[in-house]
N, C-alpha and C positions, 0 to 999 in steps of 0.2 A: 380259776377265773381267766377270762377271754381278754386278752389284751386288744387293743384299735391297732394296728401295724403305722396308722400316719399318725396318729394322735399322741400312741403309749395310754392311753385311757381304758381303767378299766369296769368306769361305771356307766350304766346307762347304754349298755350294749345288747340288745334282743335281737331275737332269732327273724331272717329276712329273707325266707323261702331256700329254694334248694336249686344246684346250677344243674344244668342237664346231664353231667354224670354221676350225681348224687350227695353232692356235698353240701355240706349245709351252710349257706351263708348270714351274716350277721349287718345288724346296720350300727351305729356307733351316731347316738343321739349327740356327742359332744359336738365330734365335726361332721358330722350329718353326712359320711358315708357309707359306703356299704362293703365287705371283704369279705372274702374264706378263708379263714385259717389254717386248715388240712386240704386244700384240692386234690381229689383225686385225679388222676391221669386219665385224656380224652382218649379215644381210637382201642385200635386192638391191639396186643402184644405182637412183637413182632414175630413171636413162635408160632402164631395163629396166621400171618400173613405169610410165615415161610411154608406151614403144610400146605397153604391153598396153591404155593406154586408149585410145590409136589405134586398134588394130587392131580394139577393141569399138565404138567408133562408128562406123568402116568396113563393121559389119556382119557379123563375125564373132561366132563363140559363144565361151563362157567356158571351154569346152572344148578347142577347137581354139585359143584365144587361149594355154590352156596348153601345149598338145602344142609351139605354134611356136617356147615361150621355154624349154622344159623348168622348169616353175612347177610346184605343184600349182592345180588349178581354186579351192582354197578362196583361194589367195593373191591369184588374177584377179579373185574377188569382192569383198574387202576391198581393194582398189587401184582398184577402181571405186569403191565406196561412200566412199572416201577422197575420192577424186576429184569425186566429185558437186558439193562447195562452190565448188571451183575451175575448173572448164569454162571459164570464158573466158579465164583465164590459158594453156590449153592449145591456144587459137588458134582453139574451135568458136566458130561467128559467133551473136548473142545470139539468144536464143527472139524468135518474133513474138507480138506483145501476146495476139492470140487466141488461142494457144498457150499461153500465160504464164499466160490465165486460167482454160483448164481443167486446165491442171497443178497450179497453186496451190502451187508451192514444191515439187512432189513429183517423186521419181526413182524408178522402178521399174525393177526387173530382172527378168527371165523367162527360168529356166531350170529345164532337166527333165534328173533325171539319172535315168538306167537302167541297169538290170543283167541281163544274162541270161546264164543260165547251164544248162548241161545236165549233169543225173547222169553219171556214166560206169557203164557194169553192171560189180559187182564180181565177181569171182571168188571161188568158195569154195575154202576153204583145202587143203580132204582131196580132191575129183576136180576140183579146176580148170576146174569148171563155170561158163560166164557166167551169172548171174543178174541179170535183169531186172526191175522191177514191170512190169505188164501194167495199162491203162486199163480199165476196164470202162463198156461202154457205159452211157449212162444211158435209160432203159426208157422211151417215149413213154404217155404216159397218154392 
């Protein structure tokens, strides 16, 4: 039986949908609120946030670092930039001084995202016509 945690009540307690990482929440008819009793843990493990900085010092992109963890890209970014204070705890060997000094405490990332995309010609509703725009040349002066 499901205790209330503000109440201690353990009657009149039904099921009150489920939180975004999958736990099931209850609401408690006594004092009319609502809790989870087991919440699972939000985010990602942090062994999953340490391979992606692996895999980005390896020389991979922030892109394919996501494709290979099923992350999104913005997660790969903020788990680098996280990570930037910490590099030597994650085993990369120290900058060389000449390095150090044109760096001057700075970490950059460089990435390019792109999109492309192509119209599809739609059809008209009354003769099921494909209509297309057409380019028109531009006129050499």
């Amino acid at each position: 039986m499901i205790l209330c945690p503000h109440c201690q009540s353990g009657q009149r307690q039904t099921k009150h949908g489920k939180t975004r990482s999958g736990s099931q929440k209850y609401f408690c008819g006594s004092c009319r609120r609502s809790y989870t009793p087991h919440p699972k843990p939000q985010g990602r493990s942090p062994e999953v946030r340490q391979e992606a900085v692996r895999y980005s010092l390896e020389g991979l992109s922030q892109r394919k670092v996501a494709r290979l963890l099923s992350v999104a890209p913005q997660s790969v970014a903020n788990w680098l930039a996280q990570a930037g204070d910490r590099l030597q705890v994650l085993g990369v060997p120290e900058v060389p001084p000449e390095l150090a000094e044109m760096a001057d405490g700075v970490m950059e990332q460089d990435e390019v995202y792109t999109f492309c995309n192509a119209k599809r010609a739609q059809k008209n509703k009354t003769t099921g016509e494909k209509k297309t725009k057409s380019i028109r040349p531009v006129s050499s002066m």
